[in-house]
C-alpha positions in Angstrom: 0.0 0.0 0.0 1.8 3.3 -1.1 2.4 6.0 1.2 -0.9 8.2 0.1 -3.2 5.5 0.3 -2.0 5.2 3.8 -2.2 9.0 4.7 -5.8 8.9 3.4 -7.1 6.1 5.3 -5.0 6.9 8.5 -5.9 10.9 9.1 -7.3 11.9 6.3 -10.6 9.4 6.4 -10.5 10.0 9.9 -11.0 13.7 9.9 -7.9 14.0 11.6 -6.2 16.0 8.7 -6.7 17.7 5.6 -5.0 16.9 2.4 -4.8 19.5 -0.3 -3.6 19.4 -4.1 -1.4 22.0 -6.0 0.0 21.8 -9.5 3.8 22.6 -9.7 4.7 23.6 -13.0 8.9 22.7 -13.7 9.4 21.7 -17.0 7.3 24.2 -19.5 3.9 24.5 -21.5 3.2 21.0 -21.7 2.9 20.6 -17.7 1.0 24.0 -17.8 -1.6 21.9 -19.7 -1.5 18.8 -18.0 -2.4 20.6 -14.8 -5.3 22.5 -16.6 -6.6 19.3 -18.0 -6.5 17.2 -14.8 -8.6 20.4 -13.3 -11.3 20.1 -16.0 -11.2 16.6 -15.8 -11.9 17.2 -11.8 -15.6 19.1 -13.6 -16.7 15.5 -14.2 -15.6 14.2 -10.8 -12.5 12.2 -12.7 -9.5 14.5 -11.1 -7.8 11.6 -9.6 -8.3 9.3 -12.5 -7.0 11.6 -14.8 -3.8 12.5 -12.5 -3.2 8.6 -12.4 -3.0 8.8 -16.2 -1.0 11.6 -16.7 1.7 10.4 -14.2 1.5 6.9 -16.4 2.0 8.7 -19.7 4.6 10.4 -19.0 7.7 10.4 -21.5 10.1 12.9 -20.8 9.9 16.4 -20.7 8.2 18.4 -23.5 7.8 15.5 -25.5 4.6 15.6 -26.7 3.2 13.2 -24.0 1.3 15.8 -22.8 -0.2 17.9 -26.4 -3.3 19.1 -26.0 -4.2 16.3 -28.6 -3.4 13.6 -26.3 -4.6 15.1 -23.1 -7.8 15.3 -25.4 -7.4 11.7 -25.9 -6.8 10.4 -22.6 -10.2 12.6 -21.3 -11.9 10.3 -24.2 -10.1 7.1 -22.5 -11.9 7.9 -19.3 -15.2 8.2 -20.2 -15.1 12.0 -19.6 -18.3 14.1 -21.8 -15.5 15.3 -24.6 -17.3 18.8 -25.3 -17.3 20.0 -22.1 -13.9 18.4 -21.5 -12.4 20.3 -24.6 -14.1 23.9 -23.9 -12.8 23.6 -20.8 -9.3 22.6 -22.0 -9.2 25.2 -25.0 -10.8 27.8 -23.3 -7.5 27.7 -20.4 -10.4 27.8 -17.9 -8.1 26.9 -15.6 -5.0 29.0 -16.6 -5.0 30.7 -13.9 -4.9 28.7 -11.1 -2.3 26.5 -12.4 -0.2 29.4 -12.6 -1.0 30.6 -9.3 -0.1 27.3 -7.6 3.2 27.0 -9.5 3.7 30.5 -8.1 3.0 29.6 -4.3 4.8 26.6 -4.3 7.7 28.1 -5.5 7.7 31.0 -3.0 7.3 28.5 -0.4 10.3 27.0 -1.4 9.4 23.7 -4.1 11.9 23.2 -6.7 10.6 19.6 -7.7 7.8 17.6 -7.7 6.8 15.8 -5.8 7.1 18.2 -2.7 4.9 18.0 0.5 4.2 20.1 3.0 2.6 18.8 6.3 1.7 22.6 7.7 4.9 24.2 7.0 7.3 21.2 7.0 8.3 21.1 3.3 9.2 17.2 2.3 10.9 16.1 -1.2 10.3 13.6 -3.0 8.5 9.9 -2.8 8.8 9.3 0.6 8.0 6.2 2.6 4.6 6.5 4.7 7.0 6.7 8.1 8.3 10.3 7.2 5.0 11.4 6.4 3.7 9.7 10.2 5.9 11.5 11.9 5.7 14.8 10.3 2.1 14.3 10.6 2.1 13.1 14.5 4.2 16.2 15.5 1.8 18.5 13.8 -1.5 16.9 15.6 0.7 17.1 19.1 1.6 21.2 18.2 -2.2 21.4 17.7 -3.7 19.7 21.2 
């Protein structure tokens, strides 16, 4: 069971803590996009399905992997309505906030992804459930 699975079920599920999602944008347009379409996909209640399909389609930076053609294609792979998928997509209705995340992350100090931050504990990179526990644990005990 990987370490979010594990977060989710032990704090998050519990009520115990809040987990929150932010686009990082390091390596150009294409990740611009991919962020944008993973928000519209998130319209039709698919946000996590299409995240799990971007991360497995990945092929290298500005590649291609992520065109606006294929994100197109992968939102047709998951079922997603395509129209509303695509006006959201070419219509950079979420522009924006993908921009504005990239922004804040980077002011708080994220140079790669992925990057945590358990309050304002910054952690880098896939990390085993354990470091996330105890960063977790020591926040709860500052908040009693």
């Amino acid at each position: 069971m990987g370490a979010g699975r594990q977060i989710d079920e032990q704090y998050v599920a519990t009520g115990k803590v809040r987990f929150v999602y932010r686009n990082l944008v390091v390596i150009g347009d294409e990740s611009y996009w991919a962020g944008e379409a993973a928000y519209c996909a998130g319209d039709q209640g698919k946000f996590w399905e299409y995240h799990d399909q971007l991360f497995a389609s990945q092929a290298g930076e500005n590649k291609g992997a992520f065109s606006k053609a294929n994100l197109k294609r992968f939102a047709h792979e998951l079922g997603l309505e395509t129209g509303a998928f695509n006006t959201c997509l070419d219509g950079n209705r979420y522009s924006k906030r993908v921009r504005d995340e990239t922004a804040e992350g980077t002011r708080r100090g994220a140079r790669s992804t992925p990057t945590f931050f358990v309050n304002d504990q910054k952690i880098e990179g896939a990390q085993p459930f354990e470091i996330f526990r105890a960063a977790i644990e020591a926040e709860l005990r500052k908040a009693k």
